[in-house]
N, C-alpha and C positions, 0 to 999 in steps of 0.2 A: 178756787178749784171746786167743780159740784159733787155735791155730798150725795148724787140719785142720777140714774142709769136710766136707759130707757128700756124699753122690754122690746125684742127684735122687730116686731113688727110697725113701730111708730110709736107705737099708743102712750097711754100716760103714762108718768115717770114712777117706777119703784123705790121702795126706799135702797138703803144704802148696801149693795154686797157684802157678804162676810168670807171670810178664807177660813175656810176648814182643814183638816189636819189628823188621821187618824194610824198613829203608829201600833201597826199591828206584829203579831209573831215573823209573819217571813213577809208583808207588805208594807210600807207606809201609800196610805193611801189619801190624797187631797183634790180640793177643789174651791168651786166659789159658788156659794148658797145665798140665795134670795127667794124672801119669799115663800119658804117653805119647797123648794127647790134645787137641785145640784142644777147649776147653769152650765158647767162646766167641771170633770174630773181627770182626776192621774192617779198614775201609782209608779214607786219607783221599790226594786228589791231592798228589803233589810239588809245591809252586812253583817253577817251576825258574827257575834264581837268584836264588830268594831266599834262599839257605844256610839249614842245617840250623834256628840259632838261630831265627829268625823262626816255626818250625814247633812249635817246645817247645812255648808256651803253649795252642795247637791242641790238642797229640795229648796233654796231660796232660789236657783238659778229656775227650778221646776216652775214653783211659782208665778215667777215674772214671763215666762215661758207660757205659761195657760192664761195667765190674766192677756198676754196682747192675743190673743184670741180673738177679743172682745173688745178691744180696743184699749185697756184697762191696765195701773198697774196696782201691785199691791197696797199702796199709799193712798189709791183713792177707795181701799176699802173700809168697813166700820170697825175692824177688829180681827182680829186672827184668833182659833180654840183650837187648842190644843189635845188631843184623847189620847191617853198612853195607859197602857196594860200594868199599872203599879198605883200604888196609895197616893192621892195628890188632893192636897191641900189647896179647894180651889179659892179659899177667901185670901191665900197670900201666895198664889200660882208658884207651888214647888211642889215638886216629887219627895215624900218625904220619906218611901220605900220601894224596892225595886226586888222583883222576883224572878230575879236570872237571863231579864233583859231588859237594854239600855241602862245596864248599871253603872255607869256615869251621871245617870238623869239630874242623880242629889245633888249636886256637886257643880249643875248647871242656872243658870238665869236665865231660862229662855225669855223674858220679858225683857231686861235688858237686850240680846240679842235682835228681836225685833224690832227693839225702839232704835239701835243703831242703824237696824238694816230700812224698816220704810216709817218709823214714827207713829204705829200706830197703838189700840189697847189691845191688851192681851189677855184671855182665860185659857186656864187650863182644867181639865177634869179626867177622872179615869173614864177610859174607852166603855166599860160596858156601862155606865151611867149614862157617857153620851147616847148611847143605843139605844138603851130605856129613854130616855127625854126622847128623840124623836119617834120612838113607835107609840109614847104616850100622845105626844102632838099631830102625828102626822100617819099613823100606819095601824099596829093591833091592839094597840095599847088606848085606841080614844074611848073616851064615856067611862073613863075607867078611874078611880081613883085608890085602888087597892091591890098594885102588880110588883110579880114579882120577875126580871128579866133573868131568864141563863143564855147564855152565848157560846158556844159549841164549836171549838177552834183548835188554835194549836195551844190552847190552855180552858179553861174552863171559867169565861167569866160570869158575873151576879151583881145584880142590883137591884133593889126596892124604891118601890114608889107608895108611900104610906099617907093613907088622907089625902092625897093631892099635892106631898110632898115628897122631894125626892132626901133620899135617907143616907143622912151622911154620916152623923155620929161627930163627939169630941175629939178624935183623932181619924176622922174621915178614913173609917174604916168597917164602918156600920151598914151591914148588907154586902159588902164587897166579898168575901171572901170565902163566900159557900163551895167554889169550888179546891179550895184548900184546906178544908174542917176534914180531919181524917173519919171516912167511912168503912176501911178495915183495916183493923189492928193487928189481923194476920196479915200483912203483907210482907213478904220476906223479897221481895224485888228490888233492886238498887233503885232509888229513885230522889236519892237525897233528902234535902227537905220535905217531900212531896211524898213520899214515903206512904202507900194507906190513903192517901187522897183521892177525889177524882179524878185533879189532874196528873197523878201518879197511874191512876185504874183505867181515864178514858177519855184521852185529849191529844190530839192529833201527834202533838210530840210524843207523848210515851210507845204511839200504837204498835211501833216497828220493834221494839223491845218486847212488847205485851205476846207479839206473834212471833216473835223465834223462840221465846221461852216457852211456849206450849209445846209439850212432849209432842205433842202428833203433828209439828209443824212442818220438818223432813218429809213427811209420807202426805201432804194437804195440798188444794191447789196453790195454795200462798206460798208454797216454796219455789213455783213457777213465775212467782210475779217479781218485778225489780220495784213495783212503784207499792209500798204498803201502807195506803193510803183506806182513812173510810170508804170512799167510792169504790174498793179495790176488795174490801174486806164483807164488804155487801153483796156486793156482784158475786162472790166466789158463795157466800151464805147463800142465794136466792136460787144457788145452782147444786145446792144440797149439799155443800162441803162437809162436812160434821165441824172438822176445827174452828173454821170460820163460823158457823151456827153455834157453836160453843163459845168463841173471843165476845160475838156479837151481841149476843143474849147477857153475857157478865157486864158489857160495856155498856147496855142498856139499862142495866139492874143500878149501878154505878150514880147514871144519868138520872134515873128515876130516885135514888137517893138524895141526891142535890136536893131536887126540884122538892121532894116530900117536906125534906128538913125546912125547906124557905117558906115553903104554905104554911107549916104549923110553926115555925119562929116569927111570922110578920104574918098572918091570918090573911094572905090573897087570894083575890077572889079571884084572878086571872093569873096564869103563868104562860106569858112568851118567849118562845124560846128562836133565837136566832144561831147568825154562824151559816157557811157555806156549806156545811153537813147538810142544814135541812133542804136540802135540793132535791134528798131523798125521804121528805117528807113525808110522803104514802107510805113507807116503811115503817118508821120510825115513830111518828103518831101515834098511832094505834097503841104498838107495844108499848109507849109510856103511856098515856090513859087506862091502858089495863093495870099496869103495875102500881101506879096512883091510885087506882080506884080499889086496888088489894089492900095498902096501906092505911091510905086514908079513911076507911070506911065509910057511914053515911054522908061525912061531909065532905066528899068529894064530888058529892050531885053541887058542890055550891062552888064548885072550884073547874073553867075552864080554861085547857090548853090548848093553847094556839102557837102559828109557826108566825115570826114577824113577817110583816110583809114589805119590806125597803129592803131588804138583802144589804147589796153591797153600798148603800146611800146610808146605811142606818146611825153610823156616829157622824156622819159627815153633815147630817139635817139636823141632828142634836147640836152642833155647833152655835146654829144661827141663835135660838131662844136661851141657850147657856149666855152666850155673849151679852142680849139683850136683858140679861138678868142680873148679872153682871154689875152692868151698867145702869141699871136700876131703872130700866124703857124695857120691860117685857112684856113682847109681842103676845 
């Protein structure tokens, strides 16, 4: 069977496909990456609790489904990566902690799983890592060897890329977790574990709770909206709501905490920030740079933020170079 594809228009052969894989809050989203490339993508809904297992036999039928596409099935790919939103141990591909989604993960083999279903190798890594690896290879992260990623979702993820390395620590949990380090102690909100956190203070989950507990949320535009969403919570700020200009401004302050704590724990000289939020970029921008540039004082002329630039591709291209490194052939 050949181990290299052609690229659509004749021409010479590329190397080998990779299947990607990125289990997000309310998407899993996949594909097949060559090249530095999504050649082809999907996304199928989360069920949320119904843990990861119940989802296999779905998204392998997705799979095999997007590969004849292309002619292609999963067996003649070079490996399958895996990106999930929890602690994962990528030198022996397991979840070794899980934060209130796909908490079954531990408890699974998804490398056996694959070796049953098409025989091939398998990596796994957490999703915002993945996202750092390709905005470092392929997007805002290049010429850079000193970044720090946050990802702006239905949770709040973080990664480090230190020297030209990417930062795992002894229990591969080193740079992962800035958006769980609590940044206020007053918080009296239910919010469980997360309690005082970011992703407690300003992560797509919390927000719907963040905006009915505001006293003035009854008498706000937001109590006319069904959908309380950041795109929802902006648009009512940009139209002079006070409430909204009030959730926004805390949730930015929040945001801008993260990012400070990452610059002075791992000294980066770039912070990109991804996540579907930054659609609304020109917003958003700004007002972190000001609030960075409050905090950090002079050295924050040494420190630039930027919005990644792969959006929705961004764990899915991190796949390919994870795999190939892996495998100890990095592209």
């Amino acid at each position: 069977m050949s181990h290299c594809v052609r690229h659509d228009d004749g021409s010479a052969p590329f190397p080998t496909p990779v299947l990607a894989c990125d289990f997000g809050g309310t998407w899993i989203k996949f594909g097949w990456v060559r090249n530095g490339k999504v050649l082809v993508q999907d996304r199928l809904r989360v069920l949320y609790g119904a843990g990861l297992a119940k989802q296999l036999p779905q998204l392998k039928a997705a799979f095999e489904e997007l590969g004849l596409r292309m002619g292609l099935h999963p067996r003649d790919a070079a490996g399958i990566v895996f990106g999930l939103p929890c602690i994962v141990d990528f030198a022996r591909n397991r979840v070794e902690q899980t934060f209130d989604k796909f908490t079954d993960a531990t408890k699974l083999n998804l490398s056996a799983w694959v070796r049953r279903a098409w025989g091939i190798p398998t990596a796994m890594e957490n999703d915002a890592r993945m996202a750092l690896v390709a905005e470092w290879r392929h997007g805002a992260g290049r010429g850079c060897q000193n970044a720090v990623m946050v990802t702006l979702g239905t949770g709040v993820g973080t990664a480090v890329l230190l020297e030209g390395k990417i930062l795992r620590g002894q229990r591969y949990q080193a740079g992962n977790l800035g958006g769980i380090v609590v940044i206020n102690y007053d918080a009296r909100h239910p919010a469980g574990c997360f309690q005082g956190t970011a992703e407690g203070e300003a992560s797509s989950h919390a927000l719907p709770g963040i905006i009915r507990r505001h006293p003035g949320y009854k008498k706000s535009m937001l109590a006319d909206e069904t959908d309380l969403t950041f795109a929802t919570l902006i648009a009512c700020a940009s139209r002079r709501d006070k409430v909204s200009r009030e959730i926004f401004e805390r949730v930015l302050d929040a945001w801008s905490a993260v990012m400070v704590n990452m610059v002075r724990s791992f000294d980066a000289e770039r912070v990109i920030v991804g996540g579907g939020i930054m659609k609304a970029a020109d917003v958003i921008l700004p007002a972190l740079r000001k609030r960075m540039k409050r905090h950090l004082g002079p050295s924050a002329r040494h420190v630039e933020i930027v919005t990644g630039r792969l959006g929705d591709h961004a764990a899915l291209l991190g796949a390919e170079w994870l795999l190939w490194d892996k495998l100890g052939q990095r592209k």
